[in-house]
C-alpha positions in Angstrom: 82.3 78.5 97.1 84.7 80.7 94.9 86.1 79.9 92.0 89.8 78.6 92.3 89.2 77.6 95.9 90.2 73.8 96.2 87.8 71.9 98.6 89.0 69.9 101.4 89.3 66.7 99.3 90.8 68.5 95.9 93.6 69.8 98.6 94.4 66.3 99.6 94.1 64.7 96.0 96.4 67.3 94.8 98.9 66.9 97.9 98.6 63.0 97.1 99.5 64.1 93.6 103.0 65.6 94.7 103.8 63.9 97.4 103.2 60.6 96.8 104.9 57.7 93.9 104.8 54.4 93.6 107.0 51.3 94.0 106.7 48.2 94.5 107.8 46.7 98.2 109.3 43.5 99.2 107.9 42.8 102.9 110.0 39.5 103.4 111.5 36.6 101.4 108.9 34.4 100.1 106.9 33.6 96.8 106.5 37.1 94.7 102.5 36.5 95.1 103.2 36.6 99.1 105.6 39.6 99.9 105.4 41.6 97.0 102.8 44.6 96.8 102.3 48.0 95.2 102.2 50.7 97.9 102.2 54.5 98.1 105.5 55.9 99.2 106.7 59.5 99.8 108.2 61.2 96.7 111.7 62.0 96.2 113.6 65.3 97.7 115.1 67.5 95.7 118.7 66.1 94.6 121.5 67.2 96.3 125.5 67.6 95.7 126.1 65.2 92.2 123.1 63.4 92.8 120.2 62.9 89.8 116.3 62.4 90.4 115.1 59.8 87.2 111.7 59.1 85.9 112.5 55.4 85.2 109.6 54.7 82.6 111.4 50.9 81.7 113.2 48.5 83.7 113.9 44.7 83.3 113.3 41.9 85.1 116.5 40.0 86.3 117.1 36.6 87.7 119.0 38.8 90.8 115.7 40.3 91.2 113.6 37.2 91.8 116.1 35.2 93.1 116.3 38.2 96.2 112.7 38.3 96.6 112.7 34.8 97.5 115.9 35.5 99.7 118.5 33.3 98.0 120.5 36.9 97.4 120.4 39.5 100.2 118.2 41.7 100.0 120.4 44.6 101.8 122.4 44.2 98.9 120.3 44.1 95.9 116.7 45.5 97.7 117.8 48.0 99.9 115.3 49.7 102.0 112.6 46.5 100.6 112.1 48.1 96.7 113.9 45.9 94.2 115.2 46.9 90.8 118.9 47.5 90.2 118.5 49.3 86.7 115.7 51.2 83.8 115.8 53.8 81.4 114.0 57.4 82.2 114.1 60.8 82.3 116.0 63.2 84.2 113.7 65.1 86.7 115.8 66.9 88.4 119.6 67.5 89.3 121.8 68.3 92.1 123.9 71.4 92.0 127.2 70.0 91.7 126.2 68.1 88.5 129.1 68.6 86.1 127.5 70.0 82.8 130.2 68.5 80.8 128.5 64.8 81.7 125.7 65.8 79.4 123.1 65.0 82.1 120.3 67.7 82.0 116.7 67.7 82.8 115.2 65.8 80.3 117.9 63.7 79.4 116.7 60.4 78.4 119.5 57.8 80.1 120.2 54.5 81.2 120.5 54.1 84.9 122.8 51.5 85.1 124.1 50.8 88.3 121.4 51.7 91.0 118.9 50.4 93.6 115.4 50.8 94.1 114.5 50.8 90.5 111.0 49.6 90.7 109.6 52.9 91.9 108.4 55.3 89.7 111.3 57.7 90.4 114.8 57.3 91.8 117.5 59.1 93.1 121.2 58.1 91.7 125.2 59.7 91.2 125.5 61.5 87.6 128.2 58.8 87.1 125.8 56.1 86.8 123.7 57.1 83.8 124.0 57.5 80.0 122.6 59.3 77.8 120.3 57.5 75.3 120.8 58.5 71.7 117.4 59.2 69.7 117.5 56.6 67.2 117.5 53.9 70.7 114.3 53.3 72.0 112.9 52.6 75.4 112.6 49.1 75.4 115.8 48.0 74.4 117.6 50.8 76.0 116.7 48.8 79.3 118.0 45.8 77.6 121.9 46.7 77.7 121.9 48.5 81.1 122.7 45.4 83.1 122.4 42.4 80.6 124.2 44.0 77.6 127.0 45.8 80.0 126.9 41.9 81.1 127.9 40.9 77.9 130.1 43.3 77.2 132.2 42.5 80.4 132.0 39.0 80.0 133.6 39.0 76.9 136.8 40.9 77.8 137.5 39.0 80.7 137.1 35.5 78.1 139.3 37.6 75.8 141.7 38.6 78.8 141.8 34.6 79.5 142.8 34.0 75.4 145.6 36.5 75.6 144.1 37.6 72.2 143.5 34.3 70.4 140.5 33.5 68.5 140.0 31.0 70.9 136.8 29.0 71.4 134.3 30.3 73.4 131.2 28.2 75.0 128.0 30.1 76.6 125.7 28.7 78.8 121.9 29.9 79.0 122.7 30.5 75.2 118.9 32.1 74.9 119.1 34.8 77.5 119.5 38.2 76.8 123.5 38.5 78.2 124.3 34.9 76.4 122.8 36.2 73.0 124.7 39.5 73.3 128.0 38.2 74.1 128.0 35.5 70.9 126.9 38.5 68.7 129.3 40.9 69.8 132.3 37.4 69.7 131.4 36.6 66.5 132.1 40.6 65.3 135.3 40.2 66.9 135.9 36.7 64.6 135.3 34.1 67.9 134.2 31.1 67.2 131.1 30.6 70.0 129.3 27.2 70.7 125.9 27.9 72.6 124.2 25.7 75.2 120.7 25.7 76.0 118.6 24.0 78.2 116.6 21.7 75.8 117.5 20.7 73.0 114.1 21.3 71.4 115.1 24.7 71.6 118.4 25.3 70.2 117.3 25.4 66.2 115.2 28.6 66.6 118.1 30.4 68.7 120.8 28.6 65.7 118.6 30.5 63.3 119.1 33.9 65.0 123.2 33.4 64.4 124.2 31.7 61.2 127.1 28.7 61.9 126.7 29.0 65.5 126.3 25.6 67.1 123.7 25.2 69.8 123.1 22.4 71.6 120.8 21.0 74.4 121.9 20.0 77.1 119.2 17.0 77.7 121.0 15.3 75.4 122.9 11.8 76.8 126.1 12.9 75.1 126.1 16.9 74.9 129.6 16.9 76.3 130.6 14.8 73.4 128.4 16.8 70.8 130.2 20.3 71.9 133.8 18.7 71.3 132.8 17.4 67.7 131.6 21.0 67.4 134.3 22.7 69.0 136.8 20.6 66.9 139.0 21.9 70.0 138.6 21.9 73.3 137.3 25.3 74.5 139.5 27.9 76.2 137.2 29.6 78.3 133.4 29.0 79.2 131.0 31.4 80.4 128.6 30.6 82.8 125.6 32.0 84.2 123.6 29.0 85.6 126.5 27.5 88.1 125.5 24.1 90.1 126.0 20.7 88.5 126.8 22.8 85.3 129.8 24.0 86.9 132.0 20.7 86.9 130.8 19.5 83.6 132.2 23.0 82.3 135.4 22.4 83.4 135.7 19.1 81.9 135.4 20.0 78.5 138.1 22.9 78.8 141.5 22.6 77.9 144.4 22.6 80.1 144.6 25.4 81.9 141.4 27.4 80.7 139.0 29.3 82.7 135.7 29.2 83.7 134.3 32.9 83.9 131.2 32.9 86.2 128.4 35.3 86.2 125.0 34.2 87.8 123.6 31.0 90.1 120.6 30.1 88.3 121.1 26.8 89.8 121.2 27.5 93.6 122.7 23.9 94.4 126.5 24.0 95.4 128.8 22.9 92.6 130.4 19.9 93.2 133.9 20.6 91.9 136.5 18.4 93.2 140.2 21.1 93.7 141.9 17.7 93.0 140.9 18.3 89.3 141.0 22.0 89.3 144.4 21.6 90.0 145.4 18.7 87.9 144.5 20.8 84.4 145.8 24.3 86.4 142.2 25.8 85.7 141.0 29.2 86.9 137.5 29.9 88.0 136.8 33.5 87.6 133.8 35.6 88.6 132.5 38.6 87.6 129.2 41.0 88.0 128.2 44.3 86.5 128.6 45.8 89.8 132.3 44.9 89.7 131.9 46.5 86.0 130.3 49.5 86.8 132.5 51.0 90.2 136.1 49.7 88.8 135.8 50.8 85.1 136.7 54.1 84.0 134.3 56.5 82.9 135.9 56.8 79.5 135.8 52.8 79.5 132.2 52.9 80.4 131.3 55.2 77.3 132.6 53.0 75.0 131.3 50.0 76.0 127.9 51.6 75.8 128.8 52.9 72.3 129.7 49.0 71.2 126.1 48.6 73.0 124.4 50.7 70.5 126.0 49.9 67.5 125.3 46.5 68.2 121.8 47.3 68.4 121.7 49.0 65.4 123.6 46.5 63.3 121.2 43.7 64.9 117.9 44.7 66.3 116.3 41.3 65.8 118.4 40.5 69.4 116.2 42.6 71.3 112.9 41.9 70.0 110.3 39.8 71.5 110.0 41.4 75.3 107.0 41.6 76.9 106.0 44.3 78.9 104.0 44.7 82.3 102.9 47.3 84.3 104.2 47.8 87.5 100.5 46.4 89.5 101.6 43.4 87.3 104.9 42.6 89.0 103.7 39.3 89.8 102.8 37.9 86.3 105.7 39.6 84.8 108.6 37.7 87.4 106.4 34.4 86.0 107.0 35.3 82.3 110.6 36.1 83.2 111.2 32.7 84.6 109.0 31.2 81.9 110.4 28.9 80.2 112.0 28.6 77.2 112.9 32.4 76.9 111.4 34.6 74.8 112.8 37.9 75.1 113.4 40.2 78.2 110.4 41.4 80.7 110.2 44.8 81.4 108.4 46.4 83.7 106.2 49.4 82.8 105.6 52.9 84.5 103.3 55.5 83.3 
């Protein structure tokens, strides 16, 4: 055989090469060891109209993510087409002709990918609109750190300041040692809120009370938590914020003052929340939700680059936040939704592509 004439086999292999990525595919709802797999699928088209083609090299693990696999979320809305993943951080591969050059999005672009499906697959297809560029001096790792849970945080907090009308007003955080919780008390205490933290055990709460100085964090395994977060407070709370829902939910409420609000963002407790309306409406409270997908198709895009901006400043003025992941490949899906749901948290869990 000549030289440069590809065998049979090198043909196919190098076909395989360009044709073919990788994601990982949800066959049904069930325990991630059970329905979860790595598989071969076909590679992206070329982009068309204002559509982007990303590497994604990074992308976290989310409680929306596990809780779809195992079908408590649908998975037509947050796994469409059976490849989970609603954010990551990459590189632009390739763009579609009607790409506006003033968005800064250019082959090569490192960005966030922010609001998105199908992000655990080596490559995705998205709108320009929803990525931003990563500045240099913002690495990988935690890049994929604000594109849901920091924009979270971000969001979360200007609804709790909507609710205050502009007050310092006390704030109290659930899940006080996730990712989102730690964000929003860094970036309320920049903006001179006072922020009680709750967390899970109470074991727990002095290494995260180390992390923010005069923060109060408190377990809630204590007997009398709701008692130790009004001596804290020294007044009741205007607004809480809420990712874990269920029995949490009422016990919220309780320790807010007449006619605060209750801004909801996440179910890690699947149980229905027994809130009596009786109450509710006794104390004129408000339960508000909100999710990143609100954030991300109602927010303007001048909005969007600021709160991205806040993002990286925050990142800058405390890295120590965003320390501590862990990091998986994608074969290792598995393992990694087991450190995610790992408990007490120790940092976000990102899953890895080549």
């Amino acid at each position: 055989m000549s030289k440069g004439i590809l065998t049979e086999t090198q043909n196919q292999l190098l076909h395989r090469k360009v044709t073919i990525m990788k994601a990982v595919k949800l066959k049904g709802s069930g325990e991630p060891r059970d329905v979860l797999t790595l598989s071969d699928i076909d590679k992206l088209p070329p982009p068309n109209g204002s559509n982007v083609v990303v590497h994604i090299r990074k992308r976290a693990v989310h409680p929306a993510d596990y809780q779809t696999i195992r079908g408590f979320l649908p998975a037509d809305v947050f796994a469409p087409g059976g490849i989970p993943g609603i954010d990551g951080v990459g590189v632009v591969e390739a763009i579609g002709p009607d790409v506006d050059p003033a968005s800064e999005i250019s082959v090569g672009t490192r960005v966030i990918v922010y609001h998105a499906h199908a992000t655990w697959a080596e490559r995705v297809a998205v709108p320009a609109s929803s990525l931003m560029p990563v500045p240099d001096d913002i690495d990988d790792a935690v890049a994929t750190q604000l594109a849901t849970n920091g924009i979270t945080a971000v969001m979360l907090l200007r609804a709790a300041e909507q609710e205050t009308e502009g007050r310092k007003a006390p704030l109290l955080v659930t899940a006080a040692s996730s990712g989102v919780s730690r964000s929003i008390i860094a970036l309320g205490r920049l903006k001179g809120h006072e922020v009680i933290g709750l967390v899970r055990r109470d074991a727990d709460a002095a290494g995260l009370a180390e992390q923010f100085d005069k923060v109060p964090v408190i377990g809630t395994d204590r007997a009398n938590w709701p008692d130790a977060v009004k001596a804290a407070a020294g007044q009741p709370p205007v607004v809480a914020i809420d990712a874990i829902g269920g029995e949490m939910m009422p016990a919220l409420l309780g320790l807010l003052t007449p006619g605060g609000t209750l801004v909801t963002y996440g179910a890690l407790d699947g149980r229905p929340s027994p809130i009596h309306s009786g109450f509710v409406t006794a104390f004129e409270l408000t339960i508000r939700g909100c999710s990143a997908m609100g954030w991300a198709t109602r927010t303007p895009p001048e909005q969007r680059a600021a709160d991205f901006a806040a993002l990286f400043d925050l990142v800058r003025r405390a890295p120590h936040l965003f320390a501590g992941y862990r990091e998986f490949a994608l074969a290792d899906v598995v393992e990694a939704i087991a450190a995610a749901e790992a408990s007490p948290r120790r940092g976000a869990t990102i899953l890895v592509s080549p």
